[in-house]
C-alpha angles and dihedrals in degrees: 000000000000117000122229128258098212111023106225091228095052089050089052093045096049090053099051089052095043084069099038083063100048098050083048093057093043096047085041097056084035093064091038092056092038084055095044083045100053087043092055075050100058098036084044078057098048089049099057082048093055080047080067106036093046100027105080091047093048088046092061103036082064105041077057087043080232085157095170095061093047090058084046089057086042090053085050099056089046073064093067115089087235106050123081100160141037132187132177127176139174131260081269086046099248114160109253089169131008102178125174127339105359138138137220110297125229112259090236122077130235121257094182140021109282133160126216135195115227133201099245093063097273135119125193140196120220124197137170127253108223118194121201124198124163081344104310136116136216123166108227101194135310136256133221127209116196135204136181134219081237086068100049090044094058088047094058094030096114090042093059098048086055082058111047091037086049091054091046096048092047097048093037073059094039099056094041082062101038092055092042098053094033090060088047104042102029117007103049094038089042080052104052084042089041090049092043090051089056098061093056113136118180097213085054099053093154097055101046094073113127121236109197110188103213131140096218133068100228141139091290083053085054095043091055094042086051089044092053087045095060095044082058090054093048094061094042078053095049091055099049087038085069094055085041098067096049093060082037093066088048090051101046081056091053089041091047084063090045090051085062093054096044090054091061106048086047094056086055085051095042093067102037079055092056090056088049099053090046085058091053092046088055088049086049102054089042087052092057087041082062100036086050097056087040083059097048092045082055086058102052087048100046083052097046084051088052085053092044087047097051090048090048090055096052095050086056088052090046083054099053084053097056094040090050085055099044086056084046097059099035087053095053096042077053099047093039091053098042087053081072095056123086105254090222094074092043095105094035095052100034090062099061086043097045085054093042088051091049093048093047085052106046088048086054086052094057099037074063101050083036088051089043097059090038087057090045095046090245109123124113138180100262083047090052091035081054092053102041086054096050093037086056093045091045095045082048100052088036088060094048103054089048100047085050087055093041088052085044101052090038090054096057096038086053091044106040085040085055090038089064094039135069099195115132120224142158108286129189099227097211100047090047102053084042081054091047089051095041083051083058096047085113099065098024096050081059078067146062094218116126127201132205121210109198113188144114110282083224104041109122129182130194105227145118094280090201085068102052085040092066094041092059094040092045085049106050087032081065095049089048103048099033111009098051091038106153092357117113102200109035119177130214129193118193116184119188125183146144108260108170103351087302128110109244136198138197112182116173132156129191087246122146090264132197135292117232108270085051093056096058086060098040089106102036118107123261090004104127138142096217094068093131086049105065088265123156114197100225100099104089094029088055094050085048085049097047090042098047099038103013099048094021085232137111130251114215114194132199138179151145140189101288098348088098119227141285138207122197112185129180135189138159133267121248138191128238 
């Protein structure tokens, strides 16, 4: 008997373990991503609470420009297992630390927490530094905190050995069983069939009948009964082939004159079949003469698209032109209009109108995906309820970022047009010191001083308002750059009221004040305590000055080590 080439039992076992294996190998990786992913998770996690636990001290070391405590922070969180990286920058996204494994950073900066995949096996989270000051918010720059896939793999590194030993163990197992049982239950039965069959021999029916000793009655049992079946049917086959070739000769006689008769028929049906396949051949031709003009027709099309696609694109190009120009010309008109500005105010300005820009176009955005459901038919009231809602929160908050820019830009026009001018006007006191000090939000919002401003909201003087502008700037100026030295969150208190038909003010602030040989030079010209620096001298010496010949008043000071310093200053009332 011929052996086989590929035992049936050892394919079928090579399959099932084949997929054994594979499904191994799938549940296996599974798990292990599953694992890598939980751990990213987790670090991703541990990430957003550093964002909590840094951010407010970077927020602030910023806001003071105190750089080198922000890269010390920095140097602080490269301390932490899971960090590899650390970037800060500033609100124009200038680099103030770029510690460990980073890449370049995008130019715009980040206005939420978002985390990002790179190329060199790290991933970051970036988040914005807000800064709040008298309720209101500016973000002052953005951090990233990077990982790696080395991190997260030491961190699952036990686990993933439990795995892979645990799949090796169970299909080491699994094999051991799967051989044992396939050789008892299929190869060593399929053998001893597989033997018996062999020894078939068709003029000994009755001894080729198979004998299988097996205990139970299972497929290889059916197979023998319906072996020895068909033996049986064999000889019964046997019997009646014998009758049949007998019949058999008396019908080949009767087919042989059939045969004549068929020849015949076939010989009519031969030569109608001819016409019919001329016809087809003349279908046929007429057929490629078609298919030969439809595939001429394609070609023209397909070169009138190529036509229709290289004027598209030069009507896109055409496009990209215009709306490079367009930019052109709006950023000069921009630029041309913000030269006039005093650069002073540009932060200041350029926030209230960011905001305003991002609201205007966030609610463009949703008047589009509003127009776009209208068009579809798609809009429905919570949709509409949804817009209505946003559009009133953005127009609000719209409003009120214009109407802060327009108050800023209003206060230092007021201001620098009074500071050139010497014309006297009515003046409402309040309002105008509130204008001084809004004219001195960029170097005051780098500060925590507060300043209270106590008058009657309808008290108004007739004077020269660029006078009494520089006497309180030079003032405050004074308590800022001396009197809060080294003191983070300075007060000052300003009263204004009408004694005796005379305007008087009492400015103090809680300084470090003078001691008393300071204070008998405190008006005299070019005496000053800051000459190293880059202080003149003439501050104090031009608001007596102003006060005594301008204002036709007089000017009081007081002050003591560490009791801060007071200004009482008179001058008569005059009618406009």
């Amino acid at each position: 008997m011929t052996k086989v080439k590929t035992a049936l039992s050892k394919k079928l076992l090579t399959r099932v373990l084949s997929v054994y294996f594979m499904l191994t190998i799938v549940v296996t990786v599974g798990q292990v991503f599953t694992e890598y992913l939980n751990a990213k998770s987790h670090i991703q996690d541990e990430l957003q609470t550093l964002k909590n636990t840094f951010g407010s001290s970077l927020t602030r070391a910023i806001w003071e420009l105190n750089y080198p405590q922000a890269v010390a922070s920095a140097q602080g969180l490269m301390e932490l297992p899971i960090v590899e990286g650390v970037q800060i920058r500033d609100e124009s996204g200038k680099l103030i630390a770029d510690l460990g494994r980073t890449t370049i950073s995008s130019e715009e900066i980040v206005t939420s927490g978002q985390f990002s995949d790179h190329d060199n096996a790290t991933f970051s989270y970036s988040f914005p530094l807000i800064f709040e000051f008298s309720g209101r918010t500016s973000q002052v720059g953005d951090v990233s905190l990077y990982s790696s896939f080395n991190i997260i793999v030491s961190r699952i590194e036990v686990g993933l050995f439990f795995l892979v030993g645990n799949s090796i163990v169970k299909t080491a197992f699994l094999i051991f069983l799967f051989l044992h049982a396939f050789r008892k239950m299929l190869t060593d039965p399929m053998e001893e069939l597989t033997q018996q069959i062999g020894q078939f021999d068709l003029h000994h029916l009755e001894s080729s009948k198979i004998n299988i000793h097996s205990a139970d009655d299972n497929e290889l049992m059916l197979l023998q009964r319906a072996f020895n079946n068909l033996i049986d049917d064999l000889i019964h086959s046997q019997d009646k082939l014998n009758d049949t070739q007998a019949e058999l000769k008396e019908a080949n006689k009767r087919l042989d004159e059939q045969n004549l008769t068929l020849e015949q028929d076939v010989a009519k049906k031969t030569a109608s079949l001819s016409k019919i396949m001329l016809d087809l051949e003349i279908q046929k031709d007429e057929l490629l003469k078609n298919q030969i003009e439809l595939r001429q027709e394609n070609n023209e099309k397909t070169k009138i698209a190529n036509e229709l696609r290289i004027t598209n694109d030069e009507l896109a190009m055409s496009m990209d032109n215009l709306k490079k120009a367009q930019y052109q010309l709006v950023e000069s008109e921009r630029l041309a209009s913000l030269g006039g500005l005093v650069a002073g105010i540009t932060h200041d300005v350029n926030t209230p109108l960011g905001i305003g820009v991002t609201a205007a176009s966030f609610l463009q955005d949703r008047l589009a995906t509003l127009e776009k459901s209208y068009t579809d038919k798609k809009l429905g009231a919570k949709a509409m309820s949804n817009f209505l809602l946003e559009a009133q929160q953005t127009t609000t908050l719209l409003l009120s970022n214009l109407n802060r820019a327009s108050s800023l830009v209003a206060s230092f026009k007021q201001v620098a047009v009074d500071q050139t001018s010497e014309v006297e006007r009515n003046i409402n006191v309040k309002g105008y010191i509130n204008e001084v000090i809004q004219s001195l939000a960029p170097t005051l919002k780098k500060t925590k001083h507060n300043i209270i401003v106590e008058c009657a909201d309808n008290l108004e003087v007739y004077c020269a308002p660029g006078i009494v502008a520089q006497i309180f700037t030079n003032m405050i100026m004074n308590s800022v750059l001396h009197g809060f030295e080294n003191i983070a969150e300075g007060k000052i208190n300003i009263e204004v009221e009408i004694v005796n038909k005379k305007v008087k003010i009492n400015y103090r602030d809680n300084g470090k004040g003078m001691n008393e040989e300071v204070l008998t030079h405190h008006f005299d010209a070019f005496f000053t305590t800051k000459r190293d620096k880059g202080g003149s001298g003439l501050g104090t010496h031009i608001m007596y000055n102003l006060v005594t010949q301008a204002l036709k008043g007089n000017i009081k000071v007081n002050s003591a080590p560490s009791q801060g310093i007071s200004y009482e200053i008179t001058f008569p009332v005059k009618k406009g």
